[in-house]
PAKOLVEX-209331 format. One record per residue: chain; x, z, y of N, C-alpha, C in turn; residue number from 1. Coordinates in Angstrom, 2 decimals. Atoms other than C-alpha are relative to their C-alpha. Layout:
   baza       n.u       n.w       n.v      ca.u      ca.w      ca.v       c.u       c.w       c.v   drendo
      A         X         Z         Y         X         Z         Y         X         Z         Y      NUM
...
This chain:
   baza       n.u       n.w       n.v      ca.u      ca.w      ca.v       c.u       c.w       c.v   drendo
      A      0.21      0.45     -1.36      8.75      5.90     -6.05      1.04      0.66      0.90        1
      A     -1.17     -0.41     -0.93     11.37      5.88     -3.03     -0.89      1.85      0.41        2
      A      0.79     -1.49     -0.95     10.71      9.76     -1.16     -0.05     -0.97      1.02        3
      A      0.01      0.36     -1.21     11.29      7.52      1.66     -1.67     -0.70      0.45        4
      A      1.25      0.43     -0.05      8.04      5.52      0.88     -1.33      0.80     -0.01        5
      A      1.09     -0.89      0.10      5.96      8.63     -0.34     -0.16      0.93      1.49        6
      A      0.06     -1.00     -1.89      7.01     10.51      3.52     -0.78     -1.27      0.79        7
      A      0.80      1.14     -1.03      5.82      6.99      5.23     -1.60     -0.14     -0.84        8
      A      1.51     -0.54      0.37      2.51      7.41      3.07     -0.31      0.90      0.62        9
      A      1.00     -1.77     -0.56      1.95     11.17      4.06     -0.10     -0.30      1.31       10
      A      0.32     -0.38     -1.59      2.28     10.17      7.67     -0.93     -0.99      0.50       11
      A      1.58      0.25     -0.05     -0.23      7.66      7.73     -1.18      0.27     -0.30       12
      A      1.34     -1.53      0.79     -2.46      9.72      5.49     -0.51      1.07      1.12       13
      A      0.08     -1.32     -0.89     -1.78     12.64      8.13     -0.74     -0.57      1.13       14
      A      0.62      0.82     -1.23     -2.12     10.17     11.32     -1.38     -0.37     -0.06       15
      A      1.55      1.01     -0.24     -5.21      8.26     10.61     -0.95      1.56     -0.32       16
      A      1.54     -1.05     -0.11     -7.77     11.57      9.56      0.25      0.77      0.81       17
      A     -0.37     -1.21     -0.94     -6.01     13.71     11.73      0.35      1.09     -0.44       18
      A     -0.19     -1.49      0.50     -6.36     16.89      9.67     -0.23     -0.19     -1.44       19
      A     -0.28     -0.16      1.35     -5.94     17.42      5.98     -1.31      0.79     -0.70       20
      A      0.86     -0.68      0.70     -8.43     20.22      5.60     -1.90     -0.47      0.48       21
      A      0.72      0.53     -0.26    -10.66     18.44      7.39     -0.68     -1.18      0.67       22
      A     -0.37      1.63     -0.32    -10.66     14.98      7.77     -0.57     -0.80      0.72       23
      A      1.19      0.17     -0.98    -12.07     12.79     10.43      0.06     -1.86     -0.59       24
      A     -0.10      1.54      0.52    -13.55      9.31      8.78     -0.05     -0.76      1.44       25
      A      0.70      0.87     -1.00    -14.50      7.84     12.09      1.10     -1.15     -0.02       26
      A     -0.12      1.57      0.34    -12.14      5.11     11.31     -0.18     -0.84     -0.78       27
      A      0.84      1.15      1.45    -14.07      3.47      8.60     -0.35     -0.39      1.10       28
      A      0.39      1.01     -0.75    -16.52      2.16     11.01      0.81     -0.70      0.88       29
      A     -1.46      0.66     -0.88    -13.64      0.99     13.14      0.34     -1.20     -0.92       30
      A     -0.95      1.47      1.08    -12.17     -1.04     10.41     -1.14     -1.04     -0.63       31
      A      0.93      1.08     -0.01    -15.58     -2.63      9.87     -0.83     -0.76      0.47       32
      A      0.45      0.94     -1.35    -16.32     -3.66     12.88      0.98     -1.03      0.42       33
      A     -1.42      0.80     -0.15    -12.71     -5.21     13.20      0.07     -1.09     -0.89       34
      A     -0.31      1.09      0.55    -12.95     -6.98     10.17      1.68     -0.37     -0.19       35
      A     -1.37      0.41     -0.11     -8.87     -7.20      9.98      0.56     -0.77     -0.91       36
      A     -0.44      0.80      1.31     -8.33     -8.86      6.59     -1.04     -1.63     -0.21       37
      A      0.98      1.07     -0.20    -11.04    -11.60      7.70      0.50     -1.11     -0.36       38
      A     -0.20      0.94      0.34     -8.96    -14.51      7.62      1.22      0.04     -1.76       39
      A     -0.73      0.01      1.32     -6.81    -13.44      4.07     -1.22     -0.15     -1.09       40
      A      1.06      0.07      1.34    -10.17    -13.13      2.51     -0.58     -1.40     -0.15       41
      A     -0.02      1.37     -0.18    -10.73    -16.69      3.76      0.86     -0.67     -0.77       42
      A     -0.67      0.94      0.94     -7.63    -17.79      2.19     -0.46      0.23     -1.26       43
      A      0.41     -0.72      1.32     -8.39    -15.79     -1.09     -0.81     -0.85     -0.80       44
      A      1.16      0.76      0.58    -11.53    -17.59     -1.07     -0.25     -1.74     -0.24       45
      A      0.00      1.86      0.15    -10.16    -21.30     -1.37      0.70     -0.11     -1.59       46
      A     -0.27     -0.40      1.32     -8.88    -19.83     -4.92     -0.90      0.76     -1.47       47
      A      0.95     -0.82      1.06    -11.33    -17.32     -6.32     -1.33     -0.06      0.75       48
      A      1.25      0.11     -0.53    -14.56    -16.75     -6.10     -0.30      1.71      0.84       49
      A     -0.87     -1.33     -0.25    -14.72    -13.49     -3.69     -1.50      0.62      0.63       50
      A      1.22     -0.65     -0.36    -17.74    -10.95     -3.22      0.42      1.26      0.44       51
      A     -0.13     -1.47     -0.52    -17.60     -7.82     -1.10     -0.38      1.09     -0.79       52
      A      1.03     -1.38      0.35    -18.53     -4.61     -2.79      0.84      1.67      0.54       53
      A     -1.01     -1.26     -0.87    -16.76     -1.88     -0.13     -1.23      0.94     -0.11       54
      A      1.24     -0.77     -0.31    -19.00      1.38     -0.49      0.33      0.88      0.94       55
      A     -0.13     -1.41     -0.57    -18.82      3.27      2.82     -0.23      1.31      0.15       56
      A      0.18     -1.19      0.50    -19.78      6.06      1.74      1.76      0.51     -0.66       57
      A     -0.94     -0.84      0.76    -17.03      6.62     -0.51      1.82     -0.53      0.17       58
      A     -1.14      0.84      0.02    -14.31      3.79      0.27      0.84      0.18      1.47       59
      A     -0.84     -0.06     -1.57    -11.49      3.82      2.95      0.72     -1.18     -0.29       60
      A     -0.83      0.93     -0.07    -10.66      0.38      2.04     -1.02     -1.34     -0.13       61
      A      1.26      1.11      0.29    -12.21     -3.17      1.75      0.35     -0.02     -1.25       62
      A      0.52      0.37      1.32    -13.09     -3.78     -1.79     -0.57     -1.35     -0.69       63
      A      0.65      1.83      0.29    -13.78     -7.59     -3.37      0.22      0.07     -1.42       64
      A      0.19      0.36      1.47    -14.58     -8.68     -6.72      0.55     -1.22      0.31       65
      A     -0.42      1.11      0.48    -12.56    -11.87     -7.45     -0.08     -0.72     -0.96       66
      A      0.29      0.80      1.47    -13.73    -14.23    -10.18      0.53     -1.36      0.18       67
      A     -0.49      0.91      0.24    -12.27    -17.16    -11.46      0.59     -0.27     -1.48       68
      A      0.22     -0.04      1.74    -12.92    -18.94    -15.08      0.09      0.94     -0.86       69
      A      0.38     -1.44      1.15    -14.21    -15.86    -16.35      0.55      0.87      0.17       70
      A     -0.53     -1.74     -0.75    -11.55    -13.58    -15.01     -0.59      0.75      1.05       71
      A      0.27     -0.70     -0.76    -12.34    -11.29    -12.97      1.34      1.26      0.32       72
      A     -1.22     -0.75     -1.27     -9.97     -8.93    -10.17     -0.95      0.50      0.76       73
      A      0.06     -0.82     -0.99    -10.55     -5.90     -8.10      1.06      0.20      1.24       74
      A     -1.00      0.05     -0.95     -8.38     -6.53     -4.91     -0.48      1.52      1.36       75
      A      0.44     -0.51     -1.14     -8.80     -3.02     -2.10      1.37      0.09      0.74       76
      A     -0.88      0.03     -1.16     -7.35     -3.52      1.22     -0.34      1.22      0.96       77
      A      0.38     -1.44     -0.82     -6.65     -0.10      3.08     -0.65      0.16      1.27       78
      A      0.49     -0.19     -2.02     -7.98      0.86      6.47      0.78      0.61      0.18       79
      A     -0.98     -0.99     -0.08     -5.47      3.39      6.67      1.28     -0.89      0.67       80
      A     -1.39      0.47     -1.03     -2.49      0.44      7.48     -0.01     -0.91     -1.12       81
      A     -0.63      1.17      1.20     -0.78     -2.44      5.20     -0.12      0.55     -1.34       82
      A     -0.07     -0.73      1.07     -1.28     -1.00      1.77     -1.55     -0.80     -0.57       83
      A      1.09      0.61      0.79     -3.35     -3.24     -1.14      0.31      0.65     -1.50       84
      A     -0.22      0.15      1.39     -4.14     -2.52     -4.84     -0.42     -1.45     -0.66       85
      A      0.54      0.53      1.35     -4.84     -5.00     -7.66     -0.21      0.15     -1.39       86
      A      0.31     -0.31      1.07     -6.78     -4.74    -10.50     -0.57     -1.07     -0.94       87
      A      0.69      1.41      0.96     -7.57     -7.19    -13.61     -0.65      1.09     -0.63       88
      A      1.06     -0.23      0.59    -10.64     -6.28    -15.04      0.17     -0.88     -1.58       89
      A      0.00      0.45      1.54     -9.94     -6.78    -19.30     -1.69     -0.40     -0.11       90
      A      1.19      0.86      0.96    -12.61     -8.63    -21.28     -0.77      1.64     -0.32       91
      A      1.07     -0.51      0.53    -13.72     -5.36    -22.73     -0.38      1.28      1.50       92
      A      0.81     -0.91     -1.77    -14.71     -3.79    -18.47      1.47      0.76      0.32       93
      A     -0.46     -0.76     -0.37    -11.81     -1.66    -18.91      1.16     -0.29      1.45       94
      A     -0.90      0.16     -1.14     -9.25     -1.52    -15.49      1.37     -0.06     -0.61       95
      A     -1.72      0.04      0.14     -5.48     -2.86    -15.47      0.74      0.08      1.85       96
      A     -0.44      0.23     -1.37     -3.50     -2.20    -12.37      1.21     -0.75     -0.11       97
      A     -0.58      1.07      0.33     -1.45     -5.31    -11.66      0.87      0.36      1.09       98
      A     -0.75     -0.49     -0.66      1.87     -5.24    -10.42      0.55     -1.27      0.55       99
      A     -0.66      1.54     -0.75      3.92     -7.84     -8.03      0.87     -0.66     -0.77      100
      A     -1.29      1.10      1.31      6.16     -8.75    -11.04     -0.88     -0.58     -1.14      101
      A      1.11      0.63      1.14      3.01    -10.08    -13.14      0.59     -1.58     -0.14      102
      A     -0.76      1.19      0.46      3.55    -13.00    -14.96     -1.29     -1.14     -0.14      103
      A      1.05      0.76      0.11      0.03    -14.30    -15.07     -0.31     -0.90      1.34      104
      A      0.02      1.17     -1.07     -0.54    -17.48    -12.61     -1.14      0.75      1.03      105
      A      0.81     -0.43     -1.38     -3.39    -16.20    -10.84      0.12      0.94      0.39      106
      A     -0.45     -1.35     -0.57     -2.26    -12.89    -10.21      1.04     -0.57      0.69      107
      A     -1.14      0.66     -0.59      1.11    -14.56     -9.14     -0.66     -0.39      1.61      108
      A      0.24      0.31     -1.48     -1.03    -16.43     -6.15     -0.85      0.99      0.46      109
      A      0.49     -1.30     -0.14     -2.97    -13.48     -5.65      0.87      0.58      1.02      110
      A     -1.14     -0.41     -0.63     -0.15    -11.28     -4.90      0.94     -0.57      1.06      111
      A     -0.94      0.88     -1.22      2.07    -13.94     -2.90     -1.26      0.07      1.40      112
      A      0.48     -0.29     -1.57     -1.24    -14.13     -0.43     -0.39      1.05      0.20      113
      A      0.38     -1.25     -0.71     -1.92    -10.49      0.06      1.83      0.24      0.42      114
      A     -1.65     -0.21     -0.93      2.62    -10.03      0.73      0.04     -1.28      0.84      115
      A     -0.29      1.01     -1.44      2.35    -13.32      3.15     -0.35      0.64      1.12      116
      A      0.35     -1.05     -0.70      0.20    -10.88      4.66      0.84      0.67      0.21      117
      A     -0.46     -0.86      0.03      2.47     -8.26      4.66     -0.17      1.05     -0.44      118
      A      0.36     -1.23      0.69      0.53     -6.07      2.64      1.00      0.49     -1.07      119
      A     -0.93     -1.02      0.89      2.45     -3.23      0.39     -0.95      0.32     -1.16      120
      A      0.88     -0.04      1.28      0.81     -3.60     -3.48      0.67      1.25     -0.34      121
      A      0.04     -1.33      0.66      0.89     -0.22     -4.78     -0.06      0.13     -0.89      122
      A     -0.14     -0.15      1.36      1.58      0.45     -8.36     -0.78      1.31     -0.67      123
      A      0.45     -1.31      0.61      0.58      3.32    -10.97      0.47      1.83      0.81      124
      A     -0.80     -1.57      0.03      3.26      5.51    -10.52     -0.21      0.44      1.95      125
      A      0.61     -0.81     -1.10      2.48      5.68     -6.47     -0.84      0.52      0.31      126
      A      1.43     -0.46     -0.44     -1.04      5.75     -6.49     -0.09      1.23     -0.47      127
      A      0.20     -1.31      0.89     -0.83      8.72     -8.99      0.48      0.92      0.79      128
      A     -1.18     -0.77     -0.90      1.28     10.53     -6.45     -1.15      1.10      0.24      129
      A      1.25     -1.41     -0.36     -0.70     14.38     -6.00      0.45     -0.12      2.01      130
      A      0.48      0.02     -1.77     -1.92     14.56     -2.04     -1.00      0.82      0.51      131
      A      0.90     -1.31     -0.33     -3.44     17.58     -0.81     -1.02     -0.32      1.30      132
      A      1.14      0.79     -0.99     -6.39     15.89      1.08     -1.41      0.75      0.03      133
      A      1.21     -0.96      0.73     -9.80     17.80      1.30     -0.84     -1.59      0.09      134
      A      0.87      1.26     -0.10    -12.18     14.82      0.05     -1.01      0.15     -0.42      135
      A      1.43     -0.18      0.86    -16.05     14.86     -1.03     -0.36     -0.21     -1.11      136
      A      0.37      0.18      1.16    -15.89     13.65     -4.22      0.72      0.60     -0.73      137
      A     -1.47     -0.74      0.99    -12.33     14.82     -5.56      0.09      1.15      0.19      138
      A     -0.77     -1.05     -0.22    -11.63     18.14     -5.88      1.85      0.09      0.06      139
      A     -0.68      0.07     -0.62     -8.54     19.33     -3.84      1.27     -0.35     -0.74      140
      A     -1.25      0.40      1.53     -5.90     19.45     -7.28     -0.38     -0.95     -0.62      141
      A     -0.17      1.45      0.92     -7.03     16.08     -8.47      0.49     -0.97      1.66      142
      A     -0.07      1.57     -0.76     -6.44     13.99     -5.26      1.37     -0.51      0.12      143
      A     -1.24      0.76     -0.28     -3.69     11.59     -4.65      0.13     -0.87      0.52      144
      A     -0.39      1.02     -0.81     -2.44      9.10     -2.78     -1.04     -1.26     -0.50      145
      A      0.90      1.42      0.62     -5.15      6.37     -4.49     -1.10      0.46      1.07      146
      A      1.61      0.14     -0.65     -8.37      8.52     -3.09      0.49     -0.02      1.52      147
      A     -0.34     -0.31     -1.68     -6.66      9.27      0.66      0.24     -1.44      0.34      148
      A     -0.83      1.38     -0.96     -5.40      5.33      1.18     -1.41     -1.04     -0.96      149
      A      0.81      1.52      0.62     -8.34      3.20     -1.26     -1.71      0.69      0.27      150
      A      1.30     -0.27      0.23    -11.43      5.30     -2.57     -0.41      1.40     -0.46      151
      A      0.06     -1.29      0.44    -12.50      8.83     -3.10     -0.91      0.10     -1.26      152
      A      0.59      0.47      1.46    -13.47      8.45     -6.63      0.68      0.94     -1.20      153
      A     -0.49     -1.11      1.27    -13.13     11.39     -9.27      0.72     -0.31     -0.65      154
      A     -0.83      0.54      1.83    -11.81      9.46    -12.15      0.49     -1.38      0.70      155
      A     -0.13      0.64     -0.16     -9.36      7.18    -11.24     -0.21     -1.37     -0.45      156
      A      0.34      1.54      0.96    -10.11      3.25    -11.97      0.54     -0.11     -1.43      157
      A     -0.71      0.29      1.24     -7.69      2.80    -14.43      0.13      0.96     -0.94      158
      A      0.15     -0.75      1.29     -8.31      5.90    -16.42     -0.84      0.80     -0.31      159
      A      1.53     -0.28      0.35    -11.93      5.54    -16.59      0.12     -0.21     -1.41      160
């Protein structure tokens, strides 16, 4: 990953909680009262089939299950700023994180309407990025750029 991209991470990371050692969520409810991804999930949904499952408690992003003929996709959209993951959910549960050069058709329109948006799909090697965040679930030497911008979640998705 560019440094240039991982410094424009840390400073939205920094900006939006305010403090590192002690972080201020009060913009979750903000971002779900706003609703900001309202009409992409609209488009989304003239393609897949698309169910919310954001847990505020633990999430700093919107969260949707995407199904379509049996596939299934984890799409989270940040609160933090422009910044999406995707995930294909394999046949046997396990997580794939899908990248903007996928070759599979529905990932293809997937991806094209979250960047029409302008959203920034995030790969392995960024999300993995170490980020000294104090968070409730992660202890301080596991977190990284995935739990500070998606979900504060011990074990990351993909290497549950």
């Amino acid at each position: 990953m560019a440094i240039q991209n991982m410094h424009t991470l840390s400073e939205v990371i920094k900006r939006t909680y305010t403090s590192l050692e002690q972080p201020d969520f009060s913009f979750v409810s903000k971002a779900i009262s706003s609703k900001p991804y309202g009409s992409l999930i609209q488009k989304i949904g003239i393609f897949f089939e698309v169910e919310e499952i954001t847990d505020s408690n633990d999430d700093v992003s919107f969260r949707y299950l995407l199904s379509k003929s049996r596939k299934q996709w984890i799409i989270e959209l940040s609160m933090l700023g422009f910044y999406a993951t995707v995930f294909r959910i394999s046949d046997v549960g396990s997580i794939i994180v899908v990248t903007k050069n996928t070759s599979v058709q529905d990932e293809k329109k997937l991806v094209s309407l979250l960047m029409e948006y302008r959203l920034k799909i995030l790969e392995e090697q960024e999300l993995e990025q170490p980020f000294p965040i104090k968070l409730s679930n992660t202890e301080v030497e596991n977190t990284c750029i995935y739990q500070a911008l998606f979900s504060d979640t011990d074990v990351l998705p993909w290497k549950a």
